[in-house]
MIVO-924724 format. One record per residue (C-alpha): residue number from 0; x, y, z. Coordinates in steps of 0.1 Angstrom, whole numbers, plus 5000, padded with zeros to 4 digits. Each point is the difference from the previous one (the first is absolute). Layout:
BEGIN
ATOM num   c1   c2   c3
ATOM NUM    X    Y    Z
...
END
This chain:
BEGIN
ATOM num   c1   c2   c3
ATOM   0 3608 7407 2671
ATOM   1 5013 5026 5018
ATOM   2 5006 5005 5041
ATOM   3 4991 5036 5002
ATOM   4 4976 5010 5023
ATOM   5 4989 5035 4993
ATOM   6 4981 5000 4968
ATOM   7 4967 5014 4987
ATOM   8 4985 4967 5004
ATOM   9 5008 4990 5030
ATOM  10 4990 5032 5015
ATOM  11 4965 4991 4983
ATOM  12 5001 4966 5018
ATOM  13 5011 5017 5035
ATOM  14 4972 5028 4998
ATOM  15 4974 4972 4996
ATOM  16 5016 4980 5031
ATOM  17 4996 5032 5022
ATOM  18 4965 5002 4987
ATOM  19 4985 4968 5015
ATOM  20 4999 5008 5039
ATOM  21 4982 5034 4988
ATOM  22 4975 4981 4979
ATOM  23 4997 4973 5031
ATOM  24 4988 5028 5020
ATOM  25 4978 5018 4974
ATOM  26 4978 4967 5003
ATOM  27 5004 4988 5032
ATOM  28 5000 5034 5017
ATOM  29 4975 5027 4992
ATOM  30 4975 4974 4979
ATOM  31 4982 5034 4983
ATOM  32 4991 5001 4964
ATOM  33 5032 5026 4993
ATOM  34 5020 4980 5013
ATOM  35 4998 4967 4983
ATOM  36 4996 5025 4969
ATOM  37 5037 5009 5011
ATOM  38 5010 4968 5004
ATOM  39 4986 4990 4966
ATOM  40 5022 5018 4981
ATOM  41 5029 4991 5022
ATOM  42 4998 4968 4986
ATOM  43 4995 5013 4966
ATOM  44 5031 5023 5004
ATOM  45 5017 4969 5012
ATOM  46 4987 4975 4971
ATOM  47 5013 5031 4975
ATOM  48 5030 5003 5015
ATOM  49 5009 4958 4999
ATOM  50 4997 5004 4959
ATOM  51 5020 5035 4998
ATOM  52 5028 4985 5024
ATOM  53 4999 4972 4977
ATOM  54 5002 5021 4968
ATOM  55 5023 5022 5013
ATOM  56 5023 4972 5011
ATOM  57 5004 4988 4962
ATOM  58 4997 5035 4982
ATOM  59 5027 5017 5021
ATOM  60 5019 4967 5000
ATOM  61 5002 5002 5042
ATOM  62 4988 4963 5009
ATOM  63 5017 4993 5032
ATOM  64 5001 4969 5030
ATOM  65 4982 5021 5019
ATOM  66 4973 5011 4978
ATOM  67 4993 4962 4994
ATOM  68 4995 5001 5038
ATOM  69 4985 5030 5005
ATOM  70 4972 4996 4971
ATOM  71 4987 4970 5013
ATOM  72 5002 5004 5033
ATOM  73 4975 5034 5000
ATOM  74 4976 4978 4976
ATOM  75 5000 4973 5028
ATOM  76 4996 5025 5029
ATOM  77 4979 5015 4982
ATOM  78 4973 4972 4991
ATOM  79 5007 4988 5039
ATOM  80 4989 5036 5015
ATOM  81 4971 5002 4975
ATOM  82 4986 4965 5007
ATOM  83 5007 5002 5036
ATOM  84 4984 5032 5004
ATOM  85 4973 4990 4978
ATOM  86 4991 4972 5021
ATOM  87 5001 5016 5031
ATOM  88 4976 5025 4983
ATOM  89 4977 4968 4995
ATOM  90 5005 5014 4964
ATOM  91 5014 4963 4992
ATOM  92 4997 4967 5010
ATOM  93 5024 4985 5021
ATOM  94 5008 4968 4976
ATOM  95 5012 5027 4973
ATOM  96 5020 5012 5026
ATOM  97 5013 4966 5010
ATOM  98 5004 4990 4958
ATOM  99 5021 5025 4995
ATOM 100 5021 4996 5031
ATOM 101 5006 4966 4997
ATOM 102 5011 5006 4965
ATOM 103 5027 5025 5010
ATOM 104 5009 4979 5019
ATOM 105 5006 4970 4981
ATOM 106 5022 5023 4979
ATOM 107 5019 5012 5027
ATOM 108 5004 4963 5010
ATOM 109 5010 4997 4964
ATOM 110 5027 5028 5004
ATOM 111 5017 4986 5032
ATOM 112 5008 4971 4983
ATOM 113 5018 5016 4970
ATOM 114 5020 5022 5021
ATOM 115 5009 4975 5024
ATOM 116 5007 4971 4967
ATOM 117 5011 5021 4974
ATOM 118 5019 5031 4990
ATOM 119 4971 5017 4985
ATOM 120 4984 5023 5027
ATOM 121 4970 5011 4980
ATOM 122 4978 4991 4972
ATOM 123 4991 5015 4970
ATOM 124 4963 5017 5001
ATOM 125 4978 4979 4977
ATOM 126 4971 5018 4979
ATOM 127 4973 4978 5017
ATOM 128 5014 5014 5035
ATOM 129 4998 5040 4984
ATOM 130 4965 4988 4986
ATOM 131 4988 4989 5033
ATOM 132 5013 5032 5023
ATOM 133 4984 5018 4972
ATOM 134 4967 4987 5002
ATOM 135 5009 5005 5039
ATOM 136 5005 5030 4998
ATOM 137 4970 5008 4978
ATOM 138 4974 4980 5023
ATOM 139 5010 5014 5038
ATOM 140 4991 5034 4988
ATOM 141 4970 4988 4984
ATOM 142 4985 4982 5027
ATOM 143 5014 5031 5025
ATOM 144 4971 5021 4976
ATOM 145 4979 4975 5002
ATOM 146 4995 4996 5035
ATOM 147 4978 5028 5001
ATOM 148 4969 5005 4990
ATOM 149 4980 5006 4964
ATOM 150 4998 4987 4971
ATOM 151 5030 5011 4985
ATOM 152 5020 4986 5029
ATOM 153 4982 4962 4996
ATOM 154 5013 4999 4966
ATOM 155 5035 5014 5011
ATOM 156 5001 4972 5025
ATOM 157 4987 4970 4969
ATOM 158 5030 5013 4978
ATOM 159 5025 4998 5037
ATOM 160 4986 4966 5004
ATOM 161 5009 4987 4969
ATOM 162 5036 5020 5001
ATOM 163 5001 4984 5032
ATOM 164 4994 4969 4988
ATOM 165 5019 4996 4973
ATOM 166 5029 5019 5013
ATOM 167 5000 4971 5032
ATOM 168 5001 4976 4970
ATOM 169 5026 5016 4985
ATOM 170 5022 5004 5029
ATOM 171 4996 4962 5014
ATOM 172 5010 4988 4959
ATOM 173 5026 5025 5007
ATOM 174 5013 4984 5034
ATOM 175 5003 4969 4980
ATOM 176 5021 5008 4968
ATOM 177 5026 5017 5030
ATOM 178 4997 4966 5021
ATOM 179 5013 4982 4968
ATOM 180 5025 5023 4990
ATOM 181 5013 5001 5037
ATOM 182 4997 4958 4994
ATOM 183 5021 5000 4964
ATOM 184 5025 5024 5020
ATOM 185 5007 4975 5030
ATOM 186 5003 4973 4977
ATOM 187 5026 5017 4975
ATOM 188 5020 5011 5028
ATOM 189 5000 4965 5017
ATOM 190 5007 4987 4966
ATOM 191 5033 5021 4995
END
C-alpha cells in the first residue's frame, strides 16, 4: 500500500467526486427530459469509472491510503445525492431514503469506534458491500428512466425496483459483516 497521491486511479475517483454537485443540479435544477438524460449517464460514467479506478489500482500496481478513501467516499456521495435527489423528485419514497441513511449511518457509527479503539482506521471493502453499490448503482438510473412515461419506462422502473431492492438488502447485510469486524477488532485490541 502505497501513500502516493497522484495516480491514474485516484484521479478516476476525484473526477467522479467533482461530478456529484453537477449531477445534483442536473435533477434538481432544470427537471427537462435532456437533462435527467445527462444526468443519467453521469451516473453511468461514474459507476464505470468505480470499476476502472479499481482495476487500474491493481493492474498498474498504484493502490494507495487515499484511494481506499477516495473510492468509497464518491460511491457514498454518490448513492446519498442520487437518493436524496430522487426523493425530492418524488421519484422515491422517503423510507428508502431513510433505509439507506440509517444504514450509512450505522457503519459510520461502526467506524468511529475503530478509530477511536483500535489502530486500524479503515476496513477492508467486502464483496457483499461492492455487490450492493452495484445493484445501487444499477437501480437509481433505472428508476431515473422510469419515472417517465411509456411502456418501456414501466419496465425500466420494475427492473430499478428490484435493483433497488436487493441492492438495500445487500447493503444493510453489508453494514452487518463491517459491524462485526469493527466488533472482532475492538476485542483483539483490548485483548492485547
Amino acid at each position: 500500500m502505497g501513500d502516493r497521491i497522484v495516480t491514474w486511479p485516484n484521479a478516476l475517483s476525484a473526477a467522479r467526486l467533482a461530478g456529484v454537485p453537477v449531477f445534483l443540479w442536473l435533477v434538481i435544477g432544470p427537471r427537462t427530459t435532456e437533462a435527467d438524460l445527462v444526468a443519467v449517464g453521469i451516473l453511468a460514467l461514474a459507476g464505470l469509472s468505480d470499476w476502472l479506478d479499481g482495476k487500474l489500482a491493481r493492474m498498474l500496481n498504484q493502490t494507495s491510503r487515499l484511494g481506499q478513501v477516495l473510492d468509497p467516499a464518491a460511491d457514498r456521495l454518490y448513492i446519498a445525492a442520487t437518493i436524496i435527489a430522487l426523493a425530492v423528485r418524488g421519484i422515491i419514497p422517503w423510507w428508502l431514503l431513510s433505509a439507506i441513511a440509517a444504514r450509512e449511518l450505522c457503519v459510520g457509527m461502526a467506524l468511529l469506534v475503530l478509530r477511536r479503539r483500535t489502530p486500524y482506521g479503515t476496513l477492508q471493502v467486502s464483496f457483499v458491500g461492492k455487490a450492493a453499490t452495484l445493484c445501487l448503482m444499477y437501480a437509481f438510473p433505472m428508476l431515473f428512466l422510469g419515472a417517465h412515461g411509456g411502456t418501456a419506462a414501466e419496465v425500466v422502473r420494475v427492473i430499478g425496483w428490484a435493483f433497488a431492492i436487493w441492492g438495500t438488502a445487500l447493503y444493510w447485510w453489508a453494514a452487518m459483516l463491517y459491524v462485526t469486524q469493527v466488533r472482532d477488532l475492538v476485542k483483539g485490541a483490548a485483548a492485547s
